[in-house]
Every structure is written in structure tokens, then in C-alpha cells.
C-alpha positions as CSV (number, residue, x, y, z in Angstrom):
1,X,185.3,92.0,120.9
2,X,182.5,92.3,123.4
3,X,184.2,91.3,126.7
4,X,180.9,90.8,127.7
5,X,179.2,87.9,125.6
6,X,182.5,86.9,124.8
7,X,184.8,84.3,127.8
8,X,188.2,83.7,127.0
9,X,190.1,80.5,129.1
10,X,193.4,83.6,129.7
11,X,192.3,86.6,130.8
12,X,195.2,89.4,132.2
13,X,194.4,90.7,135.4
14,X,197.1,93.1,137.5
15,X,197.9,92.5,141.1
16,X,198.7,94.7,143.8
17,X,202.4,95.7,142.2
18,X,200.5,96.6,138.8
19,X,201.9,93.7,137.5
20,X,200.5,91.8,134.3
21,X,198.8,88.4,135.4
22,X,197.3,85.4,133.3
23,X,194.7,84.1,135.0
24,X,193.8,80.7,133.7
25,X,192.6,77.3,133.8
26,X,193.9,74.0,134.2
27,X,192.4,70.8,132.5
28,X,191.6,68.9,135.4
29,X,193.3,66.0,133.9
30,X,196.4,68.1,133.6
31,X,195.9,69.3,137.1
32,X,195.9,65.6,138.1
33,X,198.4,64.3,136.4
34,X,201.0,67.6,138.2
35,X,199.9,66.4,141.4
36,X,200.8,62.5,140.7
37,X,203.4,64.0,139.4
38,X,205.0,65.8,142.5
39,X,203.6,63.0,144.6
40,X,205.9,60.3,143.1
41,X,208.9,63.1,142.4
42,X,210.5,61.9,145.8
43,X,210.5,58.4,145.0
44,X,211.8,59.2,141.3
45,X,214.6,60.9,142.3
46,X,215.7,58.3,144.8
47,X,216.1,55.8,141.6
48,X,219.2,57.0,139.5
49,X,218.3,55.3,136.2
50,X,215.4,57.6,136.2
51,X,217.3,60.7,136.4
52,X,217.1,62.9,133.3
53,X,214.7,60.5,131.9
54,X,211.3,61.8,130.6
55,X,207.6,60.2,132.3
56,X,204.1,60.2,131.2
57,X,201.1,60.7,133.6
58,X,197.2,60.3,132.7
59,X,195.7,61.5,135.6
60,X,197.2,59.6,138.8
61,X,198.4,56.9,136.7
62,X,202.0,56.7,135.3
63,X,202.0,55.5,131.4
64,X,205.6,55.3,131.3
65,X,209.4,56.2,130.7
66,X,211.4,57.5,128.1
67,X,214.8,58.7,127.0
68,X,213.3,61.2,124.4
69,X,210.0,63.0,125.3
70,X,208.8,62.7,121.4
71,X,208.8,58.5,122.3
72,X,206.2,59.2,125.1
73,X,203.8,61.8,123.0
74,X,203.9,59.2,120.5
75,X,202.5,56.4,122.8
76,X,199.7,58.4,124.8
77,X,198.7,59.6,121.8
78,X,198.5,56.1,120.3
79,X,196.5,55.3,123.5
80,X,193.9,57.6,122.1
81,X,194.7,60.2,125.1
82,X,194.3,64.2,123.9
83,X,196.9,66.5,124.5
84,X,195.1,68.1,127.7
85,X,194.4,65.0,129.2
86,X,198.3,64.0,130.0
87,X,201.6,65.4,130.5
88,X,205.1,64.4,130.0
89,X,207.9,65.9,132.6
90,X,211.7,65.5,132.8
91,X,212.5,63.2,136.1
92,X,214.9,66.3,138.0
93,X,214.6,68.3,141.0
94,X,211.6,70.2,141.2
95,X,211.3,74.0,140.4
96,X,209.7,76.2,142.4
97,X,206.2,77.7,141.0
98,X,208.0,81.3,140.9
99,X,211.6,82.3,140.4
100,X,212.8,85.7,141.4
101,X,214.8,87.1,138.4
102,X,217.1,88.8,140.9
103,X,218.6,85.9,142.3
104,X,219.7,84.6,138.4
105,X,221.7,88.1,138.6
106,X,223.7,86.3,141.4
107,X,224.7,83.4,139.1
């Protein structure tokens, strides 16, 4: 492979601590659809019938809800939406971006 005339959407990079990084990128309709996401988290979590329920995001706008996350592929798909152009996330607390394996070890 001729790095090159080749391009490749994950390429490994190292940071300062010489460890292994992907660098990659997002669909901007993925990107999108995180950040309606995270925007309407707060409100989600505030309704309890939500909670532990799966939801569907096209870009800013919600598609809908769903007790099993296959239900919700099913009908963006069926909408005629591609698989990088929506996601599907679990209605929970949020995660942060990293998590420092050392604090699991305190579990």
C-alpha cells in the first residue's frame, strides 16, 4: 500500500504518551444527530417512561422510540435513511467521552 496515493477514513497516530490513536471521521449526519442527541438528553431523562428505552435521531430531528433497538433500525431504514446518516442511543445517563481504566479497578 502506497500511503501516499492511497487515504484511508482511520488512520493511527501516537500522542505525547506513545499511545495508539484512531484518528477519524464523523459522517456529518452522525455528528448531528450526537449533538441533538446530548441536547435533548436532559429533557429525556426528566421523563421516566423514557428511561432504558432506545431513540432514533436523523440529523436534529427525533424519528422515534423504541423498546428494542432492532424496531428503530427497522423503521429509519424503511424511511430510506443509510446507516451513516442516523443513530439509535439508549435513553440513560450520559458517559463521558473517555474512561480511565483505573477508576473500574476501584469497583
Amino acid at each position: 500500500m502506497n500511503s501516499k496515493s492511497e487515504s484511508s477514513a482511520v488512520n493511527p497516530s501516537t500522542n505525547a504518551d506513545s499511545t495508539p490513536k484512531l484518528n477519524y471521521d464523523i459522517p456529518p449526519m452522525i455528528q448531528r444527530s450526537m449533538d441533538a442527541f446530548r441536547r435533548d438528553l436532559p429533557g429525556l431523562l426528566q421523563m421516566k417512561k423514557r428511561l432504558g428505552q432506545w431513540v432514533a435521531y436523523h440529523g436534529d430531528q427525533q424519528i422515534g422510540f423504541g423498546k428494542k433497538k432492532t424496531q428503530l433500525y427497522q423503521q429509519c431504514l424503511s424511511q430510506g435513511l443509510k446507516i451513516d446518516e442516523f443513530i439509535i442511543m439508549c435513553v440513560g445517563p450520559d458517559l463521558p467521552d473517555e474512561i480511565d481504566p483505573e477508576e473500574l479497578m476501584d469497583l
